[in-house]
MARKOLVO-392278 format. One record per atom (N, C-alpha, C, O, CB): residue in one letter; x, y, z. Coordinates in steps of 0.2 Angstrom, whole numbers, plus 5000, padded with zeros to 4 digits. Glycine has a CB too. Layout:
// residues N
AXYZ;...
// end
This chain:
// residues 385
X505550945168;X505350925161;X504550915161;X504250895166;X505650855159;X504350945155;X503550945157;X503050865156;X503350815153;X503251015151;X502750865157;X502650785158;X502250785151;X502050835149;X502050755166;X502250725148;X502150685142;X501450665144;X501250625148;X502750625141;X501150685141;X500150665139;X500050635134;X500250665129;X499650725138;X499650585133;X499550555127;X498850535127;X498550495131;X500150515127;X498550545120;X497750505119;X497950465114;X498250485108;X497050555116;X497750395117;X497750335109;X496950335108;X496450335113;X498250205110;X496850355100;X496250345098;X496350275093;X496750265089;X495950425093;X495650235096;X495750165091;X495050155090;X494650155095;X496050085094;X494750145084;X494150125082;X494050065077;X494450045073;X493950175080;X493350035077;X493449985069;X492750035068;X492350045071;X493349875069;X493050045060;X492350035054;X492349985053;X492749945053;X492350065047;X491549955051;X491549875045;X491249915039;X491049965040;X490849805047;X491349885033;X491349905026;X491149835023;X491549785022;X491949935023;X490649835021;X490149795016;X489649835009;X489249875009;X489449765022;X490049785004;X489549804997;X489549734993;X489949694995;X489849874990;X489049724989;X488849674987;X489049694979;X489049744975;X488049654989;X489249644978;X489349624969;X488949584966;X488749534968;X489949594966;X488549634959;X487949594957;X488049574951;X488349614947;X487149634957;X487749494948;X488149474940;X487249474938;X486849444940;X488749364939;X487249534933;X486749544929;X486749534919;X487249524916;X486649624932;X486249534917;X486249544910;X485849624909;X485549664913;X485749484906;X485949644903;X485549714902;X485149764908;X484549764909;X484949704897;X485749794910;X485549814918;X485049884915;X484549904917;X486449844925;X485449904910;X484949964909;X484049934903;X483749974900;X485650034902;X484049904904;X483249884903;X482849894908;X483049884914;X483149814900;X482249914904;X481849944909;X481549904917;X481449924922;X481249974905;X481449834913;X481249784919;X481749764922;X481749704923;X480749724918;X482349804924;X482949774926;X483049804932;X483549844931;X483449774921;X482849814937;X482649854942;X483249864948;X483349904953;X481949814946;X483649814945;X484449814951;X484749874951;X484949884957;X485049754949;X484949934947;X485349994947;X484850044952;X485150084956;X485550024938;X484150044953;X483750074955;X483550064963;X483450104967;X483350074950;X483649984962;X483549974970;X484049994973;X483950044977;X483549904972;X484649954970;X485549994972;X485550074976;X485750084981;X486050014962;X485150114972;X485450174971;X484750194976;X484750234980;X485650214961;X484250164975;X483550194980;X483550154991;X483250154996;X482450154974;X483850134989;X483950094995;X484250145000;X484650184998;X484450034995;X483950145007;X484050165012;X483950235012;X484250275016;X484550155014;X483650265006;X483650335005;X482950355006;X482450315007;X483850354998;X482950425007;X482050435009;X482150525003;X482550575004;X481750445022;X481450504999;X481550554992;X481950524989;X482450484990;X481650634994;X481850554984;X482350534976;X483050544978;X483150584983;X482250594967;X483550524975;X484350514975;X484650544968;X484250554963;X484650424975;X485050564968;X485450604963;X486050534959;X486350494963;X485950694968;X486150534954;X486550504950;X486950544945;X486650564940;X486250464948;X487650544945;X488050564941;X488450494937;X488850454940;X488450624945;X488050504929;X488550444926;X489150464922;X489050504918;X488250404922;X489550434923;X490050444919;X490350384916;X490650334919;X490550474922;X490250384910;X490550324903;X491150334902;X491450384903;X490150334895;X491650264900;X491950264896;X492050274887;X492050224884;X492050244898;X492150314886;X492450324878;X492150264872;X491750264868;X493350314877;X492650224876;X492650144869;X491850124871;X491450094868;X493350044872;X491750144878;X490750094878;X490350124875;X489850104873;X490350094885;X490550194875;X489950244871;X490150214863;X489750184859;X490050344872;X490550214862;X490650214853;X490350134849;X490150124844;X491650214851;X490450074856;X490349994856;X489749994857;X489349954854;X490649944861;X489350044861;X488650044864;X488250104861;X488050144865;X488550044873;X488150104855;X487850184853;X487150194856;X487050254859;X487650184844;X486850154857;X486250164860;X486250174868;X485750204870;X485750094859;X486750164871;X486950154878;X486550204881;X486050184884;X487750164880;X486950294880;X486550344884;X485850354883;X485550354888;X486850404883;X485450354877;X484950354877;X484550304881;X484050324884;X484950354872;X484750234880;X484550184885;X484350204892;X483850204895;X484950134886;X485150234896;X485050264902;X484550324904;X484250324909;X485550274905;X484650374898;X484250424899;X483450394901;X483050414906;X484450474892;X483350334898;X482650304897;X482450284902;X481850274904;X482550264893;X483150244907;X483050224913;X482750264918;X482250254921;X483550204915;X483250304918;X483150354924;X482450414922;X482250464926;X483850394926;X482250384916;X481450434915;X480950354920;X480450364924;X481150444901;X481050334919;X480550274920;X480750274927;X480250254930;X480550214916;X481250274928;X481350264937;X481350334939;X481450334946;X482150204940;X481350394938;X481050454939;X480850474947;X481250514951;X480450454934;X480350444948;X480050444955;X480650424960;X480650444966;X479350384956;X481250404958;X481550364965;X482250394962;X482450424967;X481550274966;X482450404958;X483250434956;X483150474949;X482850454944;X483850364956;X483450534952;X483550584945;X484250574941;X484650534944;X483550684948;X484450594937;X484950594934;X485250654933;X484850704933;X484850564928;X485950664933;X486150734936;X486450744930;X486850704927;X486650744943;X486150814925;X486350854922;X486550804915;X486250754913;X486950884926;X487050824913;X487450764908;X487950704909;X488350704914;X487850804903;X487750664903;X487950614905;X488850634903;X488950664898;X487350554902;X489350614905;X490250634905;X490350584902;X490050534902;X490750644913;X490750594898;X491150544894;X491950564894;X492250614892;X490950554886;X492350504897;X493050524898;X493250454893;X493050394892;X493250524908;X493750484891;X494350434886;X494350364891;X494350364897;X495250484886;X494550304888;X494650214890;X495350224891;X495750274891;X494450154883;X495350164893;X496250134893;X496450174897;X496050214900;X496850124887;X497250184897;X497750214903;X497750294903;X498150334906;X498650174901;X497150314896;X497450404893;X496950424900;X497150464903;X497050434882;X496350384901;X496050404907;X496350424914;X496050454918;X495650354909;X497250394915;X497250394921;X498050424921;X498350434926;X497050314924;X498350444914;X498950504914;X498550564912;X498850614911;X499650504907;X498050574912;X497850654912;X497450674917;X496850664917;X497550674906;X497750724923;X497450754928;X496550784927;X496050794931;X497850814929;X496750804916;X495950854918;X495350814918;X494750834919;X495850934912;X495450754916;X494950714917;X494750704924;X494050694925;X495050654913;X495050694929;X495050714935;X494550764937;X494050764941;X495550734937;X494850834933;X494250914935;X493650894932;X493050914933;X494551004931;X493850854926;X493150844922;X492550804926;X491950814925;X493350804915;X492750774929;X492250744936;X491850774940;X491250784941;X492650714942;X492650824944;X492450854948;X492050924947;X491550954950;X493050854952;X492350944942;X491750994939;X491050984939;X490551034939;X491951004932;X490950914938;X490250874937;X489950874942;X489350894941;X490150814935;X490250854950;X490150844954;X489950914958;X489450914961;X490650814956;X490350964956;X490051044959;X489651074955;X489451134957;X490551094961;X489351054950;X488951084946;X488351074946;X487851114945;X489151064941;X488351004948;X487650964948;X487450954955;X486850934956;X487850884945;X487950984959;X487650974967;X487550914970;X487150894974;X487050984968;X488150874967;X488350804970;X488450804976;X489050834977;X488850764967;X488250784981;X488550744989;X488450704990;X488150654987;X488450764995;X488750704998;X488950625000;X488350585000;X488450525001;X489350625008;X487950595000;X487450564999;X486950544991;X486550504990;X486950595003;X487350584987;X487250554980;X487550514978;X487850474982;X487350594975;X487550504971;X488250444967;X488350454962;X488050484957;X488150354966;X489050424964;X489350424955;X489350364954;X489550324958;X490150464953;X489050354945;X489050294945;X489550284938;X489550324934;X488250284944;X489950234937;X490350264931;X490450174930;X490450134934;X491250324934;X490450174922;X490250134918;X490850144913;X490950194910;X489450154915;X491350074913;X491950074909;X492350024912;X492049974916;X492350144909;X493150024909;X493349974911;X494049984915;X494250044916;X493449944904;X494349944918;X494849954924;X494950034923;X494750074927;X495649904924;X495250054918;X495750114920;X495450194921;X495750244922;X496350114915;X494650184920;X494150234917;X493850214925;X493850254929;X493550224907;X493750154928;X493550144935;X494050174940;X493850224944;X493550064937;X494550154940;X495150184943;X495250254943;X495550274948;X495750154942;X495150294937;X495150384937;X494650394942;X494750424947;X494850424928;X493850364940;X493550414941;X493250404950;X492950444954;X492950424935;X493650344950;X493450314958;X493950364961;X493750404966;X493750214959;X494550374959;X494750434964;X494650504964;X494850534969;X495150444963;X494150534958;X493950564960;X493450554963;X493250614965;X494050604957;X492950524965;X492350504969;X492550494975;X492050494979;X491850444967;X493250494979;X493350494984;X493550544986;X493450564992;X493550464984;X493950574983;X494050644986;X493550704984;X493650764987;X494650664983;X493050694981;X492750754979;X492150724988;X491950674991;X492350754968;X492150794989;X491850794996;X492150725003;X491750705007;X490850784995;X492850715004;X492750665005;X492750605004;X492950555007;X492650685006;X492350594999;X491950534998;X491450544997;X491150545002;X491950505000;X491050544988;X490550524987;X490350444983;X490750414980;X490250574984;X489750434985;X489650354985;X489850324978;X489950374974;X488750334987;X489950284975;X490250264969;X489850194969;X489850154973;X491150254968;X489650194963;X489550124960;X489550104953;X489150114948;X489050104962;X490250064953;X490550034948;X490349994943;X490349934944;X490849994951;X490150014938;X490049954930;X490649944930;X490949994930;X489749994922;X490949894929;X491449864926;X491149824918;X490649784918;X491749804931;X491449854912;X491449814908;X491849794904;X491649794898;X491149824906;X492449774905;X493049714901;X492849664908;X492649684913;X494249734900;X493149594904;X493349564910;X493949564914;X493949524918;X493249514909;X494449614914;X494749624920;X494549654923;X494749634929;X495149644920;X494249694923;X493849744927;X493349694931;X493349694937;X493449794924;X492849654927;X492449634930;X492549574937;X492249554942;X491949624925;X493149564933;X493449474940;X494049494943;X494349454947;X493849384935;X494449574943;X494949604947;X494949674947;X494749714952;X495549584945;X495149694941;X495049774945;X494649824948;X494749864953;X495149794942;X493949804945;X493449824948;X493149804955;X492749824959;X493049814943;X493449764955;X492949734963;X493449724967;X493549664970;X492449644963;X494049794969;X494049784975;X494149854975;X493849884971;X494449744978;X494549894981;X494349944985;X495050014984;X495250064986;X494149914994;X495449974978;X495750054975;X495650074970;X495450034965;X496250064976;X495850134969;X495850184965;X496550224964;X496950224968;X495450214967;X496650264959;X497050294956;X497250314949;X497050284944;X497350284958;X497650344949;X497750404942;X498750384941;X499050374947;X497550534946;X499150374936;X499750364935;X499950454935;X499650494933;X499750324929;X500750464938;X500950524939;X501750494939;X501850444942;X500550574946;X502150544937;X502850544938;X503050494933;X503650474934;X503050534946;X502650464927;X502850404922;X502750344924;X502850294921;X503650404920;X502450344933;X502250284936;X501650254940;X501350294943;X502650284939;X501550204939;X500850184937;X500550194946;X500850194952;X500850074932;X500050204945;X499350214952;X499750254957;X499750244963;X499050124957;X500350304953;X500750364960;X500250384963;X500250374969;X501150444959;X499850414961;X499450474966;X498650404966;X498350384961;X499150584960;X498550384971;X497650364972;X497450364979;X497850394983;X497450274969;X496850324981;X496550294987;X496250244988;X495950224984;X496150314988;X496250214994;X495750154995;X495150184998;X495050215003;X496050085001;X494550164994;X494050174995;X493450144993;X493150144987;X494050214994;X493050114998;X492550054995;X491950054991;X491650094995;X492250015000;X491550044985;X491150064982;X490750054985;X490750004989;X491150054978;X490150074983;X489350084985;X488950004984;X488549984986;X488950154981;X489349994979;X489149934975;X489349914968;X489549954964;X488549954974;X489449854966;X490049844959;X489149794955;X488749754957;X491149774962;X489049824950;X488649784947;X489049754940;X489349804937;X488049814945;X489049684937;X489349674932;X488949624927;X488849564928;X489949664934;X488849654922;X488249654917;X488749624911;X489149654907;X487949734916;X488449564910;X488949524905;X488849574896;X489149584891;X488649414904;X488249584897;X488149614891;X488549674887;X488349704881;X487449624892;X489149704893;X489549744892;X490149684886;X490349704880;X489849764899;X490349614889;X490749574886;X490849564880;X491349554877;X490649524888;X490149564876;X489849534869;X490349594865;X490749564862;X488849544867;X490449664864;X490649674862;X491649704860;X491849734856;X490149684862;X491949664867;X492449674865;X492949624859;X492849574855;X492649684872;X493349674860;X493649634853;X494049574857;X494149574863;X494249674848;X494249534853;X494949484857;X495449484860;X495649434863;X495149454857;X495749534859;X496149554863;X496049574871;X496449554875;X496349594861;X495449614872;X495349644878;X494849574880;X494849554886;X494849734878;X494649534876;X494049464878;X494649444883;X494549454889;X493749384870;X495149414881;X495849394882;X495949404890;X495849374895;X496349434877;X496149464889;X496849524895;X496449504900;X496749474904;X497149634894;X495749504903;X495849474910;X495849414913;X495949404919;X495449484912;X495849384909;X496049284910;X496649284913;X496649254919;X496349224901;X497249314911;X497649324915;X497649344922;X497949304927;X497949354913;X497249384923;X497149384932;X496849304934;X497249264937;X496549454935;X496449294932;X496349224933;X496849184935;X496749144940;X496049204928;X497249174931;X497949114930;X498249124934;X498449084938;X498449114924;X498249224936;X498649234942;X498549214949;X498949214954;X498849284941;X497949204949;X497649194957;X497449134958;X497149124964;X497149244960;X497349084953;X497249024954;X498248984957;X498348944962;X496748994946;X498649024952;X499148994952;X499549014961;X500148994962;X499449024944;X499249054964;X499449074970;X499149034976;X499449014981;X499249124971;X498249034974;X497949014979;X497548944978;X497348904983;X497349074980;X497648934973;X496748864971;X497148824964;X497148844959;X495648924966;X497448764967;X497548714959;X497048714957;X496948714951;X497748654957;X496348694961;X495848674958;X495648724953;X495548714947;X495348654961;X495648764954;X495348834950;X495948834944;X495648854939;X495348924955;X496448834943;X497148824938;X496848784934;X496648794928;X497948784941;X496748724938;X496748644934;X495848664929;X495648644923;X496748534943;X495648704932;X494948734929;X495048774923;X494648754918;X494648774933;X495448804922;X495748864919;X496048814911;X495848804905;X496448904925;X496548784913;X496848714908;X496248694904;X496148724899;X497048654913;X495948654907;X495248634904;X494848674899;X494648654893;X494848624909;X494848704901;X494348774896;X494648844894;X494248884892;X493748794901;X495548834895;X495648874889;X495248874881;X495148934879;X496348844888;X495148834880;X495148824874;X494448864872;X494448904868;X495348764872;X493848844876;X493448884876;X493348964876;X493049004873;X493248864880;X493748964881;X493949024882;X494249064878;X494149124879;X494149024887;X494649054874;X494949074870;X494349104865;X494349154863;X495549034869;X493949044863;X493249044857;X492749074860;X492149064859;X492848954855;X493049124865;X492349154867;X491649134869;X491049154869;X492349174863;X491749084872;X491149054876;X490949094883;X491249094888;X491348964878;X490449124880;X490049144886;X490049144895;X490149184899;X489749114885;X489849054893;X489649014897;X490249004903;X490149014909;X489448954893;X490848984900;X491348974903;X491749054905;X492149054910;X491648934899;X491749104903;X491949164905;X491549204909;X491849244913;X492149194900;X490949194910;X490549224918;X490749174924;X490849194930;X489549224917;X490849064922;X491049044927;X491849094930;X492049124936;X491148964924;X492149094924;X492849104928;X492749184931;X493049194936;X493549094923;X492449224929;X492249304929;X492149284937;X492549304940;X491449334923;X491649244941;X491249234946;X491949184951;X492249214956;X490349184944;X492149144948;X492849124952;X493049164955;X492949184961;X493349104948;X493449194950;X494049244952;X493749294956;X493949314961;X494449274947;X493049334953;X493149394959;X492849384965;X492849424969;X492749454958;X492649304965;X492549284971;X493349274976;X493649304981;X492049204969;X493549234973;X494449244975;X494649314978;X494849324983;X494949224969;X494549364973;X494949414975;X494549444982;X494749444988;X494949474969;X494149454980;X493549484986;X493449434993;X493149464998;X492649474982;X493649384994;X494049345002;X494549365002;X494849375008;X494149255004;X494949384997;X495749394999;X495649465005;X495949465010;X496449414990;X495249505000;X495149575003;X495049575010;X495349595015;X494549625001;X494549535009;X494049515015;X494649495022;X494749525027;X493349455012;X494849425021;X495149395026;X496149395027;X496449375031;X494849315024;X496249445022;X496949465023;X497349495029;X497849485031;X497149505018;X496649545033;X496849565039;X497249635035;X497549665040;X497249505045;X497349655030;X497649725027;X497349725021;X497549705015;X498449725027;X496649765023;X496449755016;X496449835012;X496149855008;X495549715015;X496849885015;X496849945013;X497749935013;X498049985013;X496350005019;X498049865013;X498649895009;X499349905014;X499849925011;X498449955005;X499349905023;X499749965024;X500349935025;X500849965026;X499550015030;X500349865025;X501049835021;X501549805018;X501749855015;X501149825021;X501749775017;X502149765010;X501949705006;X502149695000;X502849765012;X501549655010;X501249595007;X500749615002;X500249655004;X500849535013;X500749584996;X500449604991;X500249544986;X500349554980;X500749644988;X499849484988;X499849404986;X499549424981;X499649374977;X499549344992;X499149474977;X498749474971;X498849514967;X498549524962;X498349484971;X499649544968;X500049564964;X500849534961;X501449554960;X500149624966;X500549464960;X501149414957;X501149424950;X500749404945;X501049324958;X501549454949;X501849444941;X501849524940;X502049554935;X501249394934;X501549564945;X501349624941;X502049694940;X502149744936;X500749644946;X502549654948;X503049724948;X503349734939;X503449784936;X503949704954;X503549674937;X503749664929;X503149684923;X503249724918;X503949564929;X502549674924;X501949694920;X502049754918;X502149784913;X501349694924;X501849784926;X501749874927;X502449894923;X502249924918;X501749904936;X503149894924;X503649914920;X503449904912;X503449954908;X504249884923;X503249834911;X503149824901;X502849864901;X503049904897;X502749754897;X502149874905;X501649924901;X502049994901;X502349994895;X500849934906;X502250034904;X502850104902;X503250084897;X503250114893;X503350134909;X503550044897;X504150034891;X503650034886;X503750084882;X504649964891;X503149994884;X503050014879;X502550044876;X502150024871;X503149994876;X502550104881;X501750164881;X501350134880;X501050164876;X501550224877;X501050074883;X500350054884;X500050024880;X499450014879;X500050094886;X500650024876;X500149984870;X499949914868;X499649894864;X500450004864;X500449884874;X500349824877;X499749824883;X499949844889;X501149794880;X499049794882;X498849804888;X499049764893;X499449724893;X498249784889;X498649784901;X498749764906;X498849694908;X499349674911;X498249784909;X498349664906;X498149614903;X498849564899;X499149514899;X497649644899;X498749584898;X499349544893;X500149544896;X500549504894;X499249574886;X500449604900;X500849614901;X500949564910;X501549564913;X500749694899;X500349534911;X500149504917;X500449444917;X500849414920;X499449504919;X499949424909;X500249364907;X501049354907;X501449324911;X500149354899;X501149384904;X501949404904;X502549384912;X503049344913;X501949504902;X502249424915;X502449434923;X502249394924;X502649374928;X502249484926;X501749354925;X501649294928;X502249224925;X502549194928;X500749274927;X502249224918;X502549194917;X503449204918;X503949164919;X502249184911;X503349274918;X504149274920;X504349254926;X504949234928;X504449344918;X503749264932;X504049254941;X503949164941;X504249124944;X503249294950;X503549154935;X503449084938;X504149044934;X504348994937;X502549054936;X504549054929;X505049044927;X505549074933;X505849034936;X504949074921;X505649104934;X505949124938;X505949094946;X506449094950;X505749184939;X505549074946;X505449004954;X505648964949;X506248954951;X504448974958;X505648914943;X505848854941;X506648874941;X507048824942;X505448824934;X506848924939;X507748914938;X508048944946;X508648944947;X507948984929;X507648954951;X507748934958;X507448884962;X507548884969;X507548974960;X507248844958;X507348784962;X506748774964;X506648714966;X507848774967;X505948824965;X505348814969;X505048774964;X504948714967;X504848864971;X504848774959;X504448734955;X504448704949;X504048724945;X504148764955;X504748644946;X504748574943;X504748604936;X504248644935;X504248524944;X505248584931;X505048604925;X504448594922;X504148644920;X505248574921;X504048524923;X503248504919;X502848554921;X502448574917;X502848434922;X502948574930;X502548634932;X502648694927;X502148724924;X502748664940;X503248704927;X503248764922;X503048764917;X502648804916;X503848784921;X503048704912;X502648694905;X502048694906;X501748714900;X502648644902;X501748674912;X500948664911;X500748754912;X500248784910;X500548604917;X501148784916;X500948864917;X500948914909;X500548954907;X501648904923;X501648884905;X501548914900;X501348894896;X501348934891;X501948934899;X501048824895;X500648804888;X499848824887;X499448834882;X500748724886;X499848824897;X499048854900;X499148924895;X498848934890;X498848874910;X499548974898;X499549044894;X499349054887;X498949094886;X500149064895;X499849014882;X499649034877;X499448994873;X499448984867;X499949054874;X499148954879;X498148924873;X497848954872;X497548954867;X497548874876;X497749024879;X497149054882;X497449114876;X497149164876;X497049074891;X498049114871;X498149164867;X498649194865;X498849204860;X497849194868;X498949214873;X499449264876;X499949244872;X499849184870;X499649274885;X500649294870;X501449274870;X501449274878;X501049284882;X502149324865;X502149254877;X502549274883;X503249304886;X503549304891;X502449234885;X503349324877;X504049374877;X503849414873;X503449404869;X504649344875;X504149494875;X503849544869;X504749564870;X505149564875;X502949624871;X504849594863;X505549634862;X505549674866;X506049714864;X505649654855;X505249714872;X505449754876;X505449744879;X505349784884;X505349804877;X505549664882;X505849634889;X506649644885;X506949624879;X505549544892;X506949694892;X507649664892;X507949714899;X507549724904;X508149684883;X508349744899;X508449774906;X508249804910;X508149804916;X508849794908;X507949844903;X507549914908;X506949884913;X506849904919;X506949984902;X506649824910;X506049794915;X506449784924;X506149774930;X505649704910;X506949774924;X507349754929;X506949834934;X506749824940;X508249754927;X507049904931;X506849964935;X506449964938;X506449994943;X506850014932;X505849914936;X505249904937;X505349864943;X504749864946;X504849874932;X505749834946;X505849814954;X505949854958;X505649834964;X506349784955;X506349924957;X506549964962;X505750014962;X505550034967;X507350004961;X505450034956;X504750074957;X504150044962;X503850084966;X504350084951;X504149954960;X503649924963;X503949924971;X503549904975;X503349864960;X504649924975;X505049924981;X504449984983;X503949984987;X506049944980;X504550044980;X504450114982;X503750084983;X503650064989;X504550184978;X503250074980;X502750074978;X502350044984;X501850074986;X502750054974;X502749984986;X502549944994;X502549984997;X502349975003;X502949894997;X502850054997;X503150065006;X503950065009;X504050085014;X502750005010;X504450045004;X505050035004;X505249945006;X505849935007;X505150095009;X504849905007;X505149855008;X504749805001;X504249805000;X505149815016;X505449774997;X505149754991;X504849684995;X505049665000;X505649744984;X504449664991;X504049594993;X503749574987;X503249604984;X503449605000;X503949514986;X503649494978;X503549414978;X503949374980;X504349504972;X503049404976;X502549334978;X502949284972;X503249314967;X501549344977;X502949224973;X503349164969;X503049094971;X502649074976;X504149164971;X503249054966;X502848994965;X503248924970;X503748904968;X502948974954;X502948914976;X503448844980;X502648794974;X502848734972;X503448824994;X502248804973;X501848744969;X501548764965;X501648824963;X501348704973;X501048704962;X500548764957;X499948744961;X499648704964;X500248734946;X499848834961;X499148844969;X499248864973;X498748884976;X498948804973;X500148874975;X500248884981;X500748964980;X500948964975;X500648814984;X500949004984;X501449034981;X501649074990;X501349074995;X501149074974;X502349104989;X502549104993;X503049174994;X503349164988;X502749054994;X503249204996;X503449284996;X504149294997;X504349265003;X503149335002;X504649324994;X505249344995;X505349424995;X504849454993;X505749314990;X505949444999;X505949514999;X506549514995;X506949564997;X505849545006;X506849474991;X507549514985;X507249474978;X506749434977;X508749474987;X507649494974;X507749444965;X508449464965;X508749514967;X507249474957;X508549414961;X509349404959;X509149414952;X508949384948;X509749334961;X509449484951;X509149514944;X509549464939;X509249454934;X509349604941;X510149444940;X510549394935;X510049314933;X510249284928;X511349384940;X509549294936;X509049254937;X508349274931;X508149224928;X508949274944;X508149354933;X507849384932;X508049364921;X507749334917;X507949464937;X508549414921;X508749384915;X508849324911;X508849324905;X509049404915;X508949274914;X509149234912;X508449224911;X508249224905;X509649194915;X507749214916;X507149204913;X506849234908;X506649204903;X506749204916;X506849294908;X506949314901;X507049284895;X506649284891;X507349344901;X507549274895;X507749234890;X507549164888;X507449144882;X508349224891;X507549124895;X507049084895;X506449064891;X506349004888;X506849094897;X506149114891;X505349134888;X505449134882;X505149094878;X504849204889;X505949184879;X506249204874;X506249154869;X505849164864;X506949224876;X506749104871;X506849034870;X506348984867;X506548944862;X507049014874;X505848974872;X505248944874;X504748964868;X504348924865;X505048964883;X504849034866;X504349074861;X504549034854;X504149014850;X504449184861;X505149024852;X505549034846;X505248944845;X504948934840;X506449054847;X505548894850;X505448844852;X504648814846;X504648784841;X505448844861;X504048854851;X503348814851;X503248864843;X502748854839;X502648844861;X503648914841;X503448944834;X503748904831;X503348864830;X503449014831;X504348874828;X504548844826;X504448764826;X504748724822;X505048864826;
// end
């Protein structure tokens, strides 16, 4: 027998990028996108932008603005070619050719690994074009505008990407860390309230895992929050992506490879609402939902106290949210076995022993599942009447 030889190769990368909380990044004395993008470089740098849809149509002046930027910052970074405009929301991330439409940009314009793509939108227009910035040459440098606040306090600031394929949400993507995440409140002013809304939910959801203090925060200033105050929605904006960004940091698996997924509580049930009902329920909202249904779901198993439960769901829809939509009913159950696959094959789904605390099972007793359901169901009819 011929003898068995073997090389183990083991190495560490470190990965560091900084997240910057700016106002009107594209004004001219606003020097942060330019330092960003001129740092460590010798001669001008190439930039490829790419907008989302709803920002151009909210920000009419937007491109012209940048075009003005990058005339005035000229000497240090050119602007590559035209500025791309790819469709918002989830139409960004079921259609492949917006994908070529990147990458087309990218070989057109003579983008490499040492340029950037700089792409300006919200989670799911971040998440398209982040994968293709990774695969196009390997990896070219990306840096992230987030503008909803889900983007700006979760999805944007951390290190994946992906496109929905097969009817199911982020099939095909990558982990890959951005060059840099800037987030510029002055994106905020003009969403409507719905989308003002749909990131609060992440908020609820990671305070309610990791931080009562940060919960018992949330409580307090629903109400603000809900009126659109500023003030209080960059505090929690700065919370939470501070939270998410140690989770990354100190989890010891921050590229995912297994099955523990502490910042995706509520979401196996979310992600399924959003397909059932083509998306016309945001992300956001469908979180709410899924948070409120795991965390119901711990109280009718015994982890966590009715009053707990009430104060989670009267937090929720202060901040606006329902927490039952008529397309909860079995099919969401399917949404357990996609998010099973989705881990990697072992399901693992985070749940409530406190408020603050939370704690991981690998089954649901779908007979449970339902009965929360109904729960909420209940609970909805209850607080309207």
């Amino acid at each position: 027998m011929k003898e068995v030889r073997k090389i183990r190769q083991q190495f560490q990368v470190n990965f560091s990028f900084d997240l910057i909380f700016t106002s009107n990044l594209f004004d001219i004395d606003n020097s942060i996108l330019v330092d960003v993008l001129s740092q460590n470089q010798i001669g001008r740098t190439k930039a490829l932008m790419v907008i989302d849809q709803g920002v151009v149509e909210s920000h009419p002046s937007l491109k012209d603005a940048i075009k003005s930027y990058f005339d005035y910052n000229s000497s240090q970074v050119e602007l590559c070619g035209n500025i791309l405009v790819v469709p918002g929301g989830e139409q960004a991330k079921n259609n492949e050719d917006y994908i070529r439409y990147v990458l087309d940009g990218v070989n057109e314009f003579g983008v490499d690994r040492h340029s950037y793509i700089v792409v300006i939108g919200g989670g799911a227009v971040i998440d398209a074009v982040g994968y293709a910035a990774a695969i196009a040459h390997r990896g070219v440098r990306l840096v992230r505008i987030p503008t909803t606040v889900l983007s700006q306090n979760d999805s944007g600031v951390g290190v994946k990407n992906g496109i929905n394929f097969f009817g199911k949400k982020n099939f095909i993507g990558s982990f890959a860390t951005p060059y840099a995440i800037i987030n510029d409140d002055t994106f905020l002013t003009t969403l409507d309230d719905r989308n003002w809304r749909s990131g609060v939910s992440e908020a609820v959801k990671v305070a309610l895992i990791k931080d009562l203090d940060f919960f018992e925060w949330i409580e307090i200033n629903a109400k603000a929050l809900s009126e659109r105050d500023m003030e209080s929605m960059n505090e929690l904006i700065y919370k939470c992506a501070d939270m998410h960004m140690e989770h990354i940091r100190t989890s010891g698996d921050a590229f995912e490879m297994g099955s523990s997924r502490p910042l995706d509580f509520g979401h196996w049930a979310a992600h399924k609402l959003e397909q059932i009902s083509n998306y016309e329920i945001l992300h956001g909202e469908a979180v709410a939902v899924g948070v409120a249904l795991d965390s119901t779901y711990s109280y009718l198993k015994g982890y966590i106290n009715e009053s707990e439960l009430k104060r989670i769901l009267d937090c929720i829809l202060q901040l606006g949210f329902v927490i039952s939509y008529d397309q909860m009913n079995d099919k969401v159950i399917a949404g357990l076995e996609e998010f099973r696959e989705h881990l990697g094959g072992k399901l693992t789904i985070m749940l409530l022993e406190s408020l603050g605390k939370g704690f991981e099972v690998h089954e649901m007793d779908e007979i449970s599942v339902m009965q929360s359901m109904e729960y909420l169901s209940l609970y909805t009819q209850k607080i309207v009447s």
